[in-house]
C-alpha beads as a LAMMPS data file, in Angstrom:
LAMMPS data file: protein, C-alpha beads

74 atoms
73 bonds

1 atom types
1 bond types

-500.0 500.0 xlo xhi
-500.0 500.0 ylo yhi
-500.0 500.0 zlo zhi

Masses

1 110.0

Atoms # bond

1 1 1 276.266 412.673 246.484
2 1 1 276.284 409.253 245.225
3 1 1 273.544 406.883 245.603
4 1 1 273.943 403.802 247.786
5 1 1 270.802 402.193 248.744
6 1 1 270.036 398.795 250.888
7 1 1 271.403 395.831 249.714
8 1 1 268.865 394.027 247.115
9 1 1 267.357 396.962 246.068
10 1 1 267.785 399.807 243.469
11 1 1 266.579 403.192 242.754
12 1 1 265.149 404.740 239.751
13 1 1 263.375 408.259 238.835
14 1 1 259.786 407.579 238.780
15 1 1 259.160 409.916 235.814
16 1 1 261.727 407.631 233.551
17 1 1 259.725 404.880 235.190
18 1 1 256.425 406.481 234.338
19 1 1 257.968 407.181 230.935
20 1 1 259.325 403.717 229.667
21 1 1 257.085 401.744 231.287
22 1 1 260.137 399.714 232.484
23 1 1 262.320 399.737 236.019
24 1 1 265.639 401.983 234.807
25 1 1 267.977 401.604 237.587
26 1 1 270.331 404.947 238.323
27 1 1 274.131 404.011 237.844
28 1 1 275.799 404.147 241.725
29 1 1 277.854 407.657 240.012
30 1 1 274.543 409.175 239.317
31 1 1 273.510 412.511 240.927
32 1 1 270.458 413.104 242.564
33 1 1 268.314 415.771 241.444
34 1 1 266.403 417.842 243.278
35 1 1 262.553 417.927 243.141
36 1 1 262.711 414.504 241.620
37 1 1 260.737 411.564 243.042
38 1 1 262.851 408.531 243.423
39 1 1 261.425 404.561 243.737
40 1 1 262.992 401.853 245.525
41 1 1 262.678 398.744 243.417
42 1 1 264.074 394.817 244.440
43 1 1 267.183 394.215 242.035
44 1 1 265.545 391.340 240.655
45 1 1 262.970 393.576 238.641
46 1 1 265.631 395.661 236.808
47 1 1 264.659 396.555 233.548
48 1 1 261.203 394.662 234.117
49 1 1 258.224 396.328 232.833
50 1 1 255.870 398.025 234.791
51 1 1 252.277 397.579 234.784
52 1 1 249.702 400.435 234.774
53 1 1 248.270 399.370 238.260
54 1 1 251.926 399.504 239.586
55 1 1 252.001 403.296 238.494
56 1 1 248.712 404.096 239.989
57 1 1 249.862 402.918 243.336
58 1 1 252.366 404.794 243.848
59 1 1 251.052 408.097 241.814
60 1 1 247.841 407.536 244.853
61 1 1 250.325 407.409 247.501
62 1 1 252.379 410.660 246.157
63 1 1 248.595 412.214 245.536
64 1 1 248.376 411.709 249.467
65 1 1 251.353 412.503 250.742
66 1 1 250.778 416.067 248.628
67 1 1 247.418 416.792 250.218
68 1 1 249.203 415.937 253.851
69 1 1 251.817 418.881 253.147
70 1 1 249.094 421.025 252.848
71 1 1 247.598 420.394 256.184
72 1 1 248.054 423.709 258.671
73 1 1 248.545 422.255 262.507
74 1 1 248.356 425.879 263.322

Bonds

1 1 1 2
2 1 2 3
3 1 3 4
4 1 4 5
5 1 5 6
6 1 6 7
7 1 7 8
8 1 8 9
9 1 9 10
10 1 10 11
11 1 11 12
12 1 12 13
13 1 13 14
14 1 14 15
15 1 15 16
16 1 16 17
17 1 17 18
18 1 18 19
19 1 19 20
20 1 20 21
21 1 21 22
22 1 22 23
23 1 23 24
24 1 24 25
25 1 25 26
26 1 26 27
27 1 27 28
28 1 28 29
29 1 29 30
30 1 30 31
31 1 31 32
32 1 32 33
33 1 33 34
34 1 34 35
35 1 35 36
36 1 36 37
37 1 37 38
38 1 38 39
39 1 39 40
40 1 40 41
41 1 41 42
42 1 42 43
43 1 43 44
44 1 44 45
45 1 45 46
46 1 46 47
47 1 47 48
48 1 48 49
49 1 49 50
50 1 50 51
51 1 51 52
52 1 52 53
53 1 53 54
54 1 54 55
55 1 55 56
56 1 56 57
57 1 57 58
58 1 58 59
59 1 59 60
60 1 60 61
61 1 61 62
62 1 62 63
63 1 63 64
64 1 64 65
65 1 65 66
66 1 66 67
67 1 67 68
68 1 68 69
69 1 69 70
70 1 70 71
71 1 71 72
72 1 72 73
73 1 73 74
């Protein structure tokens, strides 16, 4: 599958993200990967760095959205 995303934006993996400290935006040939956690970012922050409160963010929303799965509606 190839990535196409909304205009103005871009995606990268959040672990190369998490990694570099800098936006790393996925080529449009790319393949997703499964079990990977992908970030939209605005194309004007391409290879930007990213700041440690950034990070947390979005590793607090991921933290949620875990602890939601886990939820039984039985």
């Amino acid at each position: 599958m190839k990535i196409v995303g909304p205009p103005g934006f871009l995606v990268s993996v959040l672990e190369d993200l998490k990694r570099s400290r800098r936006v790393v935006p996925l080529r449009a040939d790319d393949q997703l990967s499964v079990g990977e956690v992908y970030v939209l970012v605005p194309t004007g922050r391409a290879h930007c760095k990213v700041m440690d409160a950034d990070v947390g963010i979005i590793e607090a929303v991921l933290s949620q959205s875990k602890d939601k799965d886990k939820r039984c509606y039985c």
